[in-house]
N, C-alpha and C positions, 0 to 999 in steps of 0.2 A: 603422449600427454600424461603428465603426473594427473592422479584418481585419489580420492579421500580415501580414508583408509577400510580397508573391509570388515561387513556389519560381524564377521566371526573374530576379530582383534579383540583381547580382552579390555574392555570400557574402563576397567579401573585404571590403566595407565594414562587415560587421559583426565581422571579424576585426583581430588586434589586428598591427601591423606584422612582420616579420620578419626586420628589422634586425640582431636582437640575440636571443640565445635563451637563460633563465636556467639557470644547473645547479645553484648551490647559494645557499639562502636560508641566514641567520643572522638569529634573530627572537628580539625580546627585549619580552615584556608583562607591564609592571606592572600588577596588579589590584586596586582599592581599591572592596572592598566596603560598604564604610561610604558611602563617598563616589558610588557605582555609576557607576565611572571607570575610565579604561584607559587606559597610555598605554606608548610606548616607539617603538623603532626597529626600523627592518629595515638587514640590508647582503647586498642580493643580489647573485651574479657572474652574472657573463655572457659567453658567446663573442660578438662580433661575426662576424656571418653578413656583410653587408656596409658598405661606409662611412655612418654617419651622423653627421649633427648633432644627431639627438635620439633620445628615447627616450620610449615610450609605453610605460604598462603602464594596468593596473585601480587602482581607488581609489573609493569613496565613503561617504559618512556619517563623513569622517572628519576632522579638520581635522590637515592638513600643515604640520611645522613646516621645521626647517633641511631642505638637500638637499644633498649635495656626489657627482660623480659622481668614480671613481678611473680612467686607464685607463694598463695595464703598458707598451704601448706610448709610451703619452706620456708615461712615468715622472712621473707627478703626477693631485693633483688639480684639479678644477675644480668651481665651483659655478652653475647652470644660469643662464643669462642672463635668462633667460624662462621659464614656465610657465603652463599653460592645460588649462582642463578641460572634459569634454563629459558633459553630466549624463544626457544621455543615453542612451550606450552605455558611461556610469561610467569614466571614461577620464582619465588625469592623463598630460600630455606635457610633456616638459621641453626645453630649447633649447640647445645647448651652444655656445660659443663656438668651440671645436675640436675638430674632429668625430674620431669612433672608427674608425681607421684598421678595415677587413676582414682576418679574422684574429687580430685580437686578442684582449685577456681584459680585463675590469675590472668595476667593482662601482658600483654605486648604493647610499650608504646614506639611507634618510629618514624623520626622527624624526615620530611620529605621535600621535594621543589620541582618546578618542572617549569616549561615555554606553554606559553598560551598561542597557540597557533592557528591556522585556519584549517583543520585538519577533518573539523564537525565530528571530531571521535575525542571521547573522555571530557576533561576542561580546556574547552577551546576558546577564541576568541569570533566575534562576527562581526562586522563593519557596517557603517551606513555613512551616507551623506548628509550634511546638514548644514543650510545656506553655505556647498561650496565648501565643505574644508570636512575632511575623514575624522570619522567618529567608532569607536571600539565597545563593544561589551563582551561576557562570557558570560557561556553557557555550558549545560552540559550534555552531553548525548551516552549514555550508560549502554543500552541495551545491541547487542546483549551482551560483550566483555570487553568493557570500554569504563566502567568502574574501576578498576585499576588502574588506568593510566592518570587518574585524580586521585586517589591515595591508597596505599597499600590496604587489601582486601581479599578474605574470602569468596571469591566470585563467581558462583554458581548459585543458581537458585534454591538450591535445595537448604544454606546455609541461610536460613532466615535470622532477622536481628535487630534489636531497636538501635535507631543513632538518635546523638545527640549532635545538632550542627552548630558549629559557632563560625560566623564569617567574620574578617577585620578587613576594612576597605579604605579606601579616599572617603571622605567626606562628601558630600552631595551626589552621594551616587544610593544605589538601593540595590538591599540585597535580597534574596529571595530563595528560597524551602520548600518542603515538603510538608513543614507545620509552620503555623504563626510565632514571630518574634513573639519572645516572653523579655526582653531588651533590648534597647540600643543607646549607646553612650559611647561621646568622643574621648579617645584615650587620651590620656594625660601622663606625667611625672609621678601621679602620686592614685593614678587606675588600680582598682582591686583586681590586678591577673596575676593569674598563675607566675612564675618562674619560665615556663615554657612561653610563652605567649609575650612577657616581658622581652624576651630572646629573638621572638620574632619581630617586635617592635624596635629593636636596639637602632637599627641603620635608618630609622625616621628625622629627618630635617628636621630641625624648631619651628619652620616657616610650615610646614605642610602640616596637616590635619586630617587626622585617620580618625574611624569608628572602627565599635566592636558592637556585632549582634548576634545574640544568642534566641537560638530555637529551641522551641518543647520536644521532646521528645517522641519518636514515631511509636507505631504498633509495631512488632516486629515485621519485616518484611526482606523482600531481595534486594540485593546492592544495585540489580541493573534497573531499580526504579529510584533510588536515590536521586535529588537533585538540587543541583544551586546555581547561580546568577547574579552577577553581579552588573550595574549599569546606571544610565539614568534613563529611567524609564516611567514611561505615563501610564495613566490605568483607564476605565471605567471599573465602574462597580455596582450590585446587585447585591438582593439578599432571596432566599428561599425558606421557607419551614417544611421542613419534612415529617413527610406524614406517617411515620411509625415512630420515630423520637420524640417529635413535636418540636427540633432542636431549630433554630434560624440557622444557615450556612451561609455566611459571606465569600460571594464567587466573585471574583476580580479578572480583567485580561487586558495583561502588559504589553505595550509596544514601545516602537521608537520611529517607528515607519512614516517617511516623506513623502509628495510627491510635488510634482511640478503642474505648475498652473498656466496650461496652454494659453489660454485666449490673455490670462494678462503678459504673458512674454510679448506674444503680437502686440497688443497694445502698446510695450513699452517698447518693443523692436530689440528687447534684450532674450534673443534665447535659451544662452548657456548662464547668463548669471542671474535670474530672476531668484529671488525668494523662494525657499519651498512649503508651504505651510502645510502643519500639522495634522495629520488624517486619523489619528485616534478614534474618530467615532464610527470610520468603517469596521471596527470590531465589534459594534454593538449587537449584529445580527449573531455570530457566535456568541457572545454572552447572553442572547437571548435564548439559545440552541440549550447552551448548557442547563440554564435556567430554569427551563423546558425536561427535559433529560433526567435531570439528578435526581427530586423526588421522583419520578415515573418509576426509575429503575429500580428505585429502592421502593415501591410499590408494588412493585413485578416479580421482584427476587424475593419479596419481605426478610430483608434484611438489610439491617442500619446501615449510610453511610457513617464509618466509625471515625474519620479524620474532622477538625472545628473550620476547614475551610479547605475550598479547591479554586485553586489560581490557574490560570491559564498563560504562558508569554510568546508571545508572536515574536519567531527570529526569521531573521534574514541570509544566514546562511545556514543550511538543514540538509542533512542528507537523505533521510530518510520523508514519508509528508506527514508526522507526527509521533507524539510518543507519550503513553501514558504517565508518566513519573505519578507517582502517589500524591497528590495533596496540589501538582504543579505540572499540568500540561504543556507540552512542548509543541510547537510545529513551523510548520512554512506559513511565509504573509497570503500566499494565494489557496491556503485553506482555512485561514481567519479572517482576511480580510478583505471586504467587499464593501461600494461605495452603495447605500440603499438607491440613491437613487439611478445608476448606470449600470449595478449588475444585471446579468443574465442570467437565465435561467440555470446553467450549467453550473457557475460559479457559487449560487446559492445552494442547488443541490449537493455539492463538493462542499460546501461549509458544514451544511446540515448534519450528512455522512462522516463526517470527519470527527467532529464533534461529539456524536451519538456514540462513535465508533472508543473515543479515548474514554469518553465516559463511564459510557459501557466495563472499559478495564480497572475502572476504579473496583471493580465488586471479582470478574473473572481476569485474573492475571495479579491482579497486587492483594484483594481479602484470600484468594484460595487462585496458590500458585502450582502450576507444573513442577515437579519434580525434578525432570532435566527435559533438554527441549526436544526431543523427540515427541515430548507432550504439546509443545507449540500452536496444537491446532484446539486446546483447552483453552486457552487464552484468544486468539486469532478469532477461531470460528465462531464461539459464540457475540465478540468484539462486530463482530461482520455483521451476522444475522441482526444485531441490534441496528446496522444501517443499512447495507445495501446486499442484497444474495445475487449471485453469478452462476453461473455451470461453466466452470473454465474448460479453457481447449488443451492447456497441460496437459491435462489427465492420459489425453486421446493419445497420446507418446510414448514408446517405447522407452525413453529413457525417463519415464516419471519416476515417480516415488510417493508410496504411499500418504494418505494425512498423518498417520503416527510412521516417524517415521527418523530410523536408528542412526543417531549422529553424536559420535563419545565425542569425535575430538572437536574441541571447543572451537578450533582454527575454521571450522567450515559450516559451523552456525547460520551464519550471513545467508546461505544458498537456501534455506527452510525456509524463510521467510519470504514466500513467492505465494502463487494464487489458488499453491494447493492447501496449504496452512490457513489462509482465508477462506478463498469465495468457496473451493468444493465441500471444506471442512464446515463451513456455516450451510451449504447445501443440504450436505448429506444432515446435519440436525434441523435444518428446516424441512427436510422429506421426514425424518422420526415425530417431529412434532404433530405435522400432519397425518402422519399415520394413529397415533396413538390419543391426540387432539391435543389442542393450546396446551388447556387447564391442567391436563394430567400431566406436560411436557412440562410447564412452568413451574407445577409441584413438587417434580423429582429434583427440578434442578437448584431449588430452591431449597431442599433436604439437601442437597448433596453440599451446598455453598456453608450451611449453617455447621453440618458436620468436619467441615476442614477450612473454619475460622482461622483466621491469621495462620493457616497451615500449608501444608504442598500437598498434590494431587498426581495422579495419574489415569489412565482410560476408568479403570475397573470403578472406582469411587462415582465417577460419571453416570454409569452405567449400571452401579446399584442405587444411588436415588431414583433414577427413572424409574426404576424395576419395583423400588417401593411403592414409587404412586401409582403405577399403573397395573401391578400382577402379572409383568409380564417378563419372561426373560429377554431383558435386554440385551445381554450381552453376547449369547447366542444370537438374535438379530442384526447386533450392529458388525459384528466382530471384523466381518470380510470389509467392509463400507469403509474401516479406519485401518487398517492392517494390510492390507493387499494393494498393487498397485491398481488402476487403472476401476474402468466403469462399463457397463455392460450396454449393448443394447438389445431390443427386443426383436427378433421378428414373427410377424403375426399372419397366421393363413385359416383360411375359414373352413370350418368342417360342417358336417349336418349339425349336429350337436352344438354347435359355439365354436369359440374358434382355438388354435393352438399356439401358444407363447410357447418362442425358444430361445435360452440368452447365450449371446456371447460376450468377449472381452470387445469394446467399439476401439479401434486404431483409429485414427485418420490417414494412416499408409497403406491400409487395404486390410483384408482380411487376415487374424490373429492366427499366427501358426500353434501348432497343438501344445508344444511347450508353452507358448503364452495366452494361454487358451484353457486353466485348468481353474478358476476359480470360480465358484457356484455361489451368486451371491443371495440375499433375502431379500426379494425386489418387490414391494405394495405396488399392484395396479392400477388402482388409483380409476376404475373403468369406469367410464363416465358411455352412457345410456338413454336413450328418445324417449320418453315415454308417452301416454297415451296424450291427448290433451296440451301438450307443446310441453309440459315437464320433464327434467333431467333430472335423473339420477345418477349418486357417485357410490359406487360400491367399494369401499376403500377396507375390507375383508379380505378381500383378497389376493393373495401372497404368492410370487413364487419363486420354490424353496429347492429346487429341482433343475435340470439343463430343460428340459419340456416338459409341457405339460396343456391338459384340455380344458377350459373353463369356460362355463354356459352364458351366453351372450345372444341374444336377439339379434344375429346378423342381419335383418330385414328391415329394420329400423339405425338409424346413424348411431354411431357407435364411437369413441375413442381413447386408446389409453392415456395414463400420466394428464389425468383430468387438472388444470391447473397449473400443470407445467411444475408442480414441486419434485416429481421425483428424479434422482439422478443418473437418467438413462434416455437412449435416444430409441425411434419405435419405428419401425421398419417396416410398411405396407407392404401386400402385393399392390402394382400399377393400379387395377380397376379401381379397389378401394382408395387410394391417394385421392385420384380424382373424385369421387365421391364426396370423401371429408371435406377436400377444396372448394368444391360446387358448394355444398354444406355451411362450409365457412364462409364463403362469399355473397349470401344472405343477410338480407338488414336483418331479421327476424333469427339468427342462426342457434343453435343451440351449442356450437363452440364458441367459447369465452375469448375478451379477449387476449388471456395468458395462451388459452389452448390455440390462437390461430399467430402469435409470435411464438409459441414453441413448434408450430407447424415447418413456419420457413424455416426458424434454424437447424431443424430433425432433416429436412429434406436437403439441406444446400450440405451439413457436416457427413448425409450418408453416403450423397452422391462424391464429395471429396473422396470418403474412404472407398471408394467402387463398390457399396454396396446396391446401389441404384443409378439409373442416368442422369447426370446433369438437365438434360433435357426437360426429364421427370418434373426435375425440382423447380426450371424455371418455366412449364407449363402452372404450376400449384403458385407463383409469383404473378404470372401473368393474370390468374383467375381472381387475385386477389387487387385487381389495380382498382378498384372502386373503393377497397379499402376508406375507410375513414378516420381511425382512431391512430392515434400519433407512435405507438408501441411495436404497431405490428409492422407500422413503415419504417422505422429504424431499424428494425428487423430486415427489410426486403432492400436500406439501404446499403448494409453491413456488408448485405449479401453478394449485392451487386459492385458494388465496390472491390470487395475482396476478390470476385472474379477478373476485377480489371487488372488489381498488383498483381494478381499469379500471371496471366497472360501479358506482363508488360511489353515482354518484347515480343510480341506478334502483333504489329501497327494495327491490321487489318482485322482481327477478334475485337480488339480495345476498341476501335471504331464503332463497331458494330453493339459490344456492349454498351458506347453511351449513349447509341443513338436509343436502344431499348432506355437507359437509362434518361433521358431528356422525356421522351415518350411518355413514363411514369411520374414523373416529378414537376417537371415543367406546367401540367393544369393545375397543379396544385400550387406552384407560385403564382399564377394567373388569378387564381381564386381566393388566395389568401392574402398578395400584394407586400410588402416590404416594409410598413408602417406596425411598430407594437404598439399597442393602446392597455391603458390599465383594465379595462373593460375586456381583453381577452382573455381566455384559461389558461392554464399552465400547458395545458396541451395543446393548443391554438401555436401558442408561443411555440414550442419544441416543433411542432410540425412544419412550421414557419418557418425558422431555422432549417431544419434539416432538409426542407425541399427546397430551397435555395443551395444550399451546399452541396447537395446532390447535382441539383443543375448546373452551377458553375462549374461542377469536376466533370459533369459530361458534355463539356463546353457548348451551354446553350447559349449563344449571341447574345438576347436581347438581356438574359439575366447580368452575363459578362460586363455588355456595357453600363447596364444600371451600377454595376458594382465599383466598375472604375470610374465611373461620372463622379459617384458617393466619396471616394476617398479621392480623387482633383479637388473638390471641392476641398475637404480636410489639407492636403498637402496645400494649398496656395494660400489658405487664410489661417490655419489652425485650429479653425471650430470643425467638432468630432459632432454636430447636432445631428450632421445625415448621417450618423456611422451608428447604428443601434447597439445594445452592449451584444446582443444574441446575434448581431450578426459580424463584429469586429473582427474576429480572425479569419473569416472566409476575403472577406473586404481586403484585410493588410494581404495576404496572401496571392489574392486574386490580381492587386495591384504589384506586387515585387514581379506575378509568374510574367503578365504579360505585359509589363512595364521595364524602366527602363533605370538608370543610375539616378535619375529625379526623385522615381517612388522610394526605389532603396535609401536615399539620403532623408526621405520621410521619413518612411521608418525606423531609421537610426535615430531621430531626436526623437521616437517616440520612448524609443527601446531606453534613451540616455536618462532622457526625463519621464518617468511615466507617472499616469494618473492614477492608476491602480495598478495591480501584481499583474491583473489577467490582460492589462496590453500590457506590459513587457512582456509577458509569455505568447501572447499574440505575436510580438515582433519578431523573436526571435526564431519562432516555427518559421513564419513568414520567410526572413532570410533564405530558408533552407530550399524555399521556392526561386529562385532568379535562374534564370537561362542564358544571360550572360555571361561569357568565361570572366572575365574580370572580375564582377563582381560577384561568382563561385567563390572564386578564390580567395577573394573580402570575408565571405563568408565562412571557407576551413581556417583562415589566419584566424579571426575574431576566437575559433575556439579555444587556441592556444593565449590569445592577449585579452582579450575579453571579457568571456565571460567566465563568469562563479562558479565556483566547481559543483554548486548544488542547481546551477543552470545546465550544463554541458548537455543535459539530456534532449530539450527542447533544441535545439542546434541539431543533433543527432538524428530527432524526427523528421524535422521541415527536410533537412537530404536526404532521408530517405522514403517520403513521400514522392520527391521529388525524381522522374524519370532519367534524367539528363544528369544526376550527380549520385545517382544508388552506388556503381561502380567505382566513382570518388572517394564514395564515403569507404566502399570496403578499403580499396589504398590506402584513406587516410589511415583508418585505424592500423593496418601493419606497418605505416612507415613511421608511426607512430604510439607505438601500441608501448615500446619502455619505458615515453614520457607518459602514456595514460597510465600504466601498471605503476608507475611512483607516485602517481598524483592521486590515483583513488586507492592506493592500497590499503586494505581493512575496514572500508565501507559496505556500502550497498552499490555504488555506480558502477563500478565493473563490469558487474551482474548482466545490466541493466544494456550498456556499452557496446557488451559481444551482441545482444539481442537485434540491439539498432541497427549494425553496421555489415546484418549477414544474413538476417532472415528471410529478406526481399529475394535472394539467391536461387534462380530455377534452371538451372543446368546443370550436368554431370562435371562438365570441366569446371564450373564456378566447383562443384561441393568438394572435388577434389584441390583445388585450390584451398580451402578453407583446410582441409584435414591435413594438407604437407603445410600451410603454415601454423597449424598448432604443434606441429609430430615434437619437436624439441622443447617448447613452452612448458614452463609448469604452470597447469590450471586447475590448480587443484582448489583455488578460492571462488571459484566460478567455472568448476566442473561442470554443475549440472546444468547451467543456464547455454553453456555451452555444446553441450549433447541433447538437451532439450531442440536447440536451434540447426543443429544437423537433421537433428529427426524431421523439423520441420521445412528444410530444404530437401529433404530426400520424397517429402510427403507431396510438395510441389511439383517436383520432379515426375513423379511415376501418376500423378492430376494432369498435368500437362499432355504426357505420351498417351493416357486413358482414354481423356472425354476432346480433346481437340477437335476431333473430326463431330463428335455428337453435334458440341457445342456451335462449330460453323452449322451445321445442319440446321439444328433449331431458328439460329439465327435468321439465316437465309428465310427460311418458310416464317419466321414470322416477320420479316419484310417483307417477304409476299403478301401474308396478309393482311400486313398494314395497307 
């Protein structure tokens, strides 16, 4: 298996010269939809840093026409003697005759063209339907070295720079920036353009009608947040004042997005040709999000949004599920758009997060950018924290990699951007926050933003605003947290005195050998404490800075660490005390929280994974919790039990037995809650609802089953979805394809063709992945290759491997098919994504050796690490499986007995 290249290779050869360093681009792209064409020119300036004869920048997929270099010092121009390219590290270098005096200023300009494809890297094109006949726009997807392949550029972050964008388009179409149009006017015979621009107009029909619009100018910033788009597209719109300029910001969000209208097909008996009307107002909720959002942040940061407008456009094919561009938000329709009155809870939370999340990168990632991306999780983590915080299972892997973390060569970027650069990396600064508090966390961070204005950044800058506000050495504290691989866990044994913390590195393939086993981190205890009078106290003083260590605690009274669940480590009981906290927790009146009793089950269910403890353990501390009430800690105990069921797929008779526990658990709670959402319930009413349904269907409780398939016969014969709730739509489709027959799947399929929203076609297409039919499996692997969107593939990829009866399909598919997917996502994210789905599921030696002789000649070096990630986590199953098997029968047993 080709490997990235190792962190002791010298970085500079995968950087771009330094010669010469750009400040202002002037970019001009013509966009011909019809023709799925681009072309135009750049004329970027540039300081000479020192003497050269040539100049390199970025470029590919593009074909190069004229070049002429200008420089002030040599009063003239010149045109490159020579030119050469490195396909490489995407590299176009030019040779000049006479060379650019040190200190000086001048400009490269060069005329370019390229295909607008559906490739969702650089200037691509996306497709939609509309009444029945194919419709095109482009867009652009930059991040992170996909600005090149739209016009020749210094493409690294580090080279910050103002552009000036000018688009020329068809006529009735709209274009769109990173700053507002400062004009727009239809060219003519007798248009005030340039000479260059003239040149690009020459091959215009007298019948056809083109514009040209010109934008303001950016702040400087990185090429991989540049953006443009071209289309016809619809808006809403909003205004906000924000509250440190007092300035109004007019926020906009673009679509184009259709759906089909079920019940009047029925009506007309027409249901591939009906009309599709217009859904534009399902954006309203994100533009409410944003709305929401943008003063706050710039509230929180106190620091101005510096751009006169943030636009958002909702596309339809995306590879990524969003992206901040400066001034012009990018993403997928199923994280903008939602119909108010039929989403789910899920789908709204996914908008919210999504939103907050790009927002968020208008201030960390585009005002105060990383350096090189090794800094990635500058941008990423705090982007997170502003939505959603995670404690990923990554981390628990051998083959992880640290949050900063060392990647010169630009080729394998892609693979950083995974759940350690997010969720651990906003973790680990939501455990500093709380260690040090909000105010002082939000202070530093807020010095550090103001000090590296329109600037680049790295850890250290980070880590001395904090240290300003708070007096503390930060970076002594964090250092190991962001540099090191991997996360610790505690274990805790009681002494007369209090009790003894000692950390290791937590695997989830068992216990860390000495080599991986040497890093001492700065771990806040975060000890949460009974006090007299039913009061808790949290002593978040205390640190440890040590492998062990003794600190004074009232063993006699309940006790727990990581009070809150912010810090990022798992905590390791002896037995007596487990049971204790559980008893503890399982108290109306308890004095564990509910963060502290969902970071319970998951500490218990990840340690016994790693044979730190019995499975047994952990589903005694589940069982004690089945009174449970609050909807957090039950997705918690669902996750859990679920996940036990994938790893033991193929032992019929564990899987049994786990759903009959699992029906046991979940089943009164659908009983009690019943299947109807009412406005009148809470958000956690709703979520618990959902998920105790879905639980019980998977541990195929009967009477749920039929309720489920009655709900969707209904839907399948008439076409009204009234019995399908939105929160419960994809257990519904799914439940219908697993134990139904070519009727439901032919449902399905006009739901998938026409959909009413994003999140039933993504409904459908999981669904698919559910049939037990051989025939219509088979419907299902062809569909990936004829079907569906290369920004769907994933959803297809899940539903089979959910699914028991096609796991082993799905590995086949992928290797007998793996050169037509390595051409179709090459230089994306889905790859990534692809190894993950199609091998994880994997719990035998013979499968994991099968997996390693079909990579041995592969080069995977674009998805190395997602790939080694996913070994680790077949080997981690593997040595879970030979562990606790017999435990796990054992518990079982005895708790059917005492059922």
């Amino acid at each position: 298996m080709a490997t990235p290249a190792p962190a002791t290779e010298n970085p500079d050869h995968y950087r771009l010269p330094t010669d010469v360093k750009p400040t202002h681009y002037d970019v001009v792209i013509k966009t011909d939809l019809e023709a799925s064409t681009f072309q135009g020119f750049v004329r970027a300036s540039f300081d000479v840093v020192k003497e050269t004869s040539s100049i390199t920048l970025n470029t590919t997929a593009l074909d190069l026409g004229k070049v002429t270099v200008h420089s002030d010092a040599l009063k003239g121009s010149q045109t490159p003697a020579d030119r050469s390219f490195d396909k490489t590290q995407e590299r176009a270098s030019f040779q000049l005759e006479s060379p650019l005096p040190a200190g000086s200023k001048g400009d490269i300009k060069i005329h370019f063209s390229g295909e607008l494809t559906g490739s969702m890297l650089g200037y691509y094109k996306s497709s939609w339907e509309d009444d029945g006949k194919s419709k095109s726009y482009a867009l652009t997807q930059f991040e992170p070295t996909a600005a090149r392949r739209a016009f020749p550029c210094w493409d690294e972050p580090l080279l910050k720079a103002t552009f000036g964008i000018t688009m020329i388009s068809r006529d009735g179409t709209t274009n769109l920036s990173n700053m507002p149009a400062t004009s727009e006017e239809l060219l003519g015979p007798n248009s005030d353009v340039s000479e260059d621009v003239r040149e690009l107009t020459a091959s215009f029909k007298p019948e056809e009608k083109w514009k040209i619009t010109k934008f303001e100018n950016t702040p400087p910033m990185s090429t991989y947040i540049v953006a443009v788009a071209n289309g016809d597209f619809k808006f809403l719109e909003t205004s906000v004042k924000m509250p440190l300029s007092g300035k109004t910001i007019p926020l906009r969000i673009y679509s184009q997005y259709s759906v089909f209208d079920y019940q009047k097909a029925f009506d007309l008996m027409l249901f591939c040709y009906s009309a599709t009307p217009d859904v534009i107002h399902q954006a309203q909720f994100a533009l409410d999000v944003k709305a929401a959002a943008l003063p706050l942040y710039e509230k929180i940061f106190n620091v101005e949004y510096p751009l006169p407008k943030l636009d958002t456009l909702v596309a339809h094919d995306f590879d990524a599920g969003a992206m901040e561009n400066w001034g012009l938000i990018t993403g997928r329709t199923s994280v903008f758009l939602l119909d108010p009155e039929r989403a789910d809870q899920q789908s709204r939370k996914r908008v919210a997060t999504v939103q907050s999340h790009e927002v968020a990168h208008m201030w960390f990632g585009n005002i105060t950018t990383m350096e090189w991306w090794n800094y990635l999780y500058l941008n990423e983590g705090f982007a997170t924290l502003m939505g959603e915080v995670i404690i990923p299972g990554l981390d628990a892997k051998l083959s992880s990699h640290p949050i900063e973390v060392d990647c010169p060569d630009a080729n394998h970027i892609n693979q950083i951007f995974d759940a350690l650069s997010y969720s651990k990396a906003a973790s680990v600064l939501r455990m500093l926050s709380n260690y040090v508090g909000e105010d002082r966390f939000l202070k530093g961070v807020s010095l550090y933003l103001k000090k590296k204005l329109f600037a680049n950044s790295k850890t250290h800058d980070l880590w001395e605003g904090i240290s300003t506000a708070t007096g503390l050495n930060i970076t002594e504290l964090m250092e190991n947290w962001i540099t090191k691989i991997g996360f610790p866990y505690l274990t805790v044994t009681e002494e007369a005195n209090g009790i003894r913390v000692r950390q290791n590195r937590f695997l989830e393939s068992g216990a860390a050998e000495p080599k991986d086993d040497e890093t001492i981190w700065n771990i806040p205890l975060f000890v949460l404490s009974a006090q007299d009078g039913g009061k808790v106290s949290v002593d978040k003083t205390a640190i440890l800075q040590e492998r062990e260590r003794v600190f004074p605690v009232d063993t006699s009274k309940p006790f727990k660490l990581n009070a809150g669940t912010v810090g990022v480590y798992r905590v390791l009981y002896t037995p007596e005390r487990l049971v204790k906290i559980a008893e503890e927790a399982s108290k109306k009146d308890s004095v564990i929280s509910v963060n502290d009793r969902l970071g319970l089950v998951y500490d218990v269910l990840a340690l016994s994974k790693a044979g730190l403890a019995p499975l047994s353990s952990a589903l005694t501390v589940v069982d004690k919790l089945k009174d449970e009430t609050e909807y957090l800690v039950w997705d918690g105990i669902g996750d859990s039990i679920s996940g036990l069921v994938s790893i033991w797929w193929e032992h019929p008779e564990v899987v049994d037995k786990l759903n009959a526990f699992r029906r046991s658990l979940f089943t009164p709670i659908v009983d009690r809650l019943g299947y109807e959402f009412n406005e009148s319930d809470s958000r956690d009413v709703k979520l618990l609802r959902k998920l105790a349904i879905t639980q019980a269907a998977g541990g195929k409780e009967p009477k749920v089953l039929d309720e489920l398939k009655s709900r969707f016969d209904h839907f399948a014969k008439t076409g009204d979805d009234s019995k399908i709730p939105a929160d419960l739509q994809q257990v519904i489709f799914s439940t219908a394809v697993k134990y139904g027959g070519e009727a439901e799947y032919e449902a399905i399929l006009r739901a998938h063709d026409k959909p009413k929203t994003p999140m039933q076609k993504i409904a459908a297409m999981i669904a698919f992945g559910n049939a037990q039919d051989s025939a219509l499996i088979k419907r299902t692997f062809d569909a990936i290759s004829t079907k569906a969107r290369d920004q769907d593939i994933m959803y297809y990829f899940a539903g089979l491997a959910a699914n028991f009866k096609t796991r082993k399909l799905l590995f086949e598919y992928f290797q007998e098919h793996y050169a037509e997917l390595s051409k179709r996502f090459e230089g994306n994210f889905t790859m990534q994504y692809l190894v993950r789905y199609s091998m994880d599921f994997l719990s035998t030696q013979k499968d994991l050796q099968s997996v390693e002789d079909f990579f041995k000649d592969k080069d995977t070096s674009k998805y190395n690490q997602s790939l080694n990630q996913t070994l680790d986590t077949i080997r981690a199953k593997i040595a879970y499986i030979d562990r606790s098997t017999k435990d796990l029968e054992e518990w079982l047993g005895e708790w059917e007995r005492r059922r």
